[in-house]
N, C-alpha and C positions, 0 to 999 in steps of 0.2 A: 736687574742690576744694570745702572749704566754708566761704566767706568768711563773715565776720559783716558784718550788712545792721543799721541801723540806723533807727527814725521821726525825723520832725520831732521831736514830744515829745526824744528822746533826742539828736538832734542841740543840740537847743536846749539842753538838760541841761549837755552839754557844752562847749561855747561861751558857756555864760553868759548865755545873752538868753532871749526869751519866744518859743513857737513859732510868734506872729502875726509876729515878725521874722523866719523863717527862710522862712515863707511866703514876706514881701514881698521877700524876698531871690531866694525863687525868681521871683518876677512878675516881678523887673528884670533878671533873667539873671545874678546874682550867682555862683550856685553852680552855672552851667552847665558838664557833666560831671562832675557826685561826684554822681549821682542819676540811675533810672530810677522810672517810673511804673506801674506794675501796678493795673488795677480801680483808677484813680484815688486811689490810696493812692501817695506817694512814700517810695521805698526808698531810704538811702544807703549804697552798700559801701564798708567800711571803709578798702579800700585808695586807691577813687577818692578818699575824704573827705580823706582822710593829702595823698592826693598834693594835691588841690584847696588845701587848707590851707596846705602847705608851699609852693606857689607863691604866695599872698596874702600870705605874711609876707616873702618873696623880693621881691614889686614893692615891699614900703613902701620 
């Protein structure tokens, strides 16, 4: 299986905002589970981000 993984940078790309937001997103537990950690580098796969996503716009 070869999902596509993407960075903060490129999350932030996406979403619109700066990637010190997407950090502080992570500090608050925002975007807990569309993200794992590897050598301290945060990875998001595509699919966790889809689904992650589509539940946030679901609580509004």
């Amino acid at each position: 299986m070869n999902e596509e993984f993407f960075t903060v940078k490129d999350v932030a790309i996406k979403l619109g905002v700066k990637p010190v937001t997407i950090y502080k997103w992570l500090r608050e537990g925002k975007l807990k589970g569309s993200y794992f950690k590897i050598g301290g580098i945060y990875r998001f796969g595509k699919q966790l981000l889809e689904k992650y996503l589509e539940e946030m716009i679901s609580n509004d």
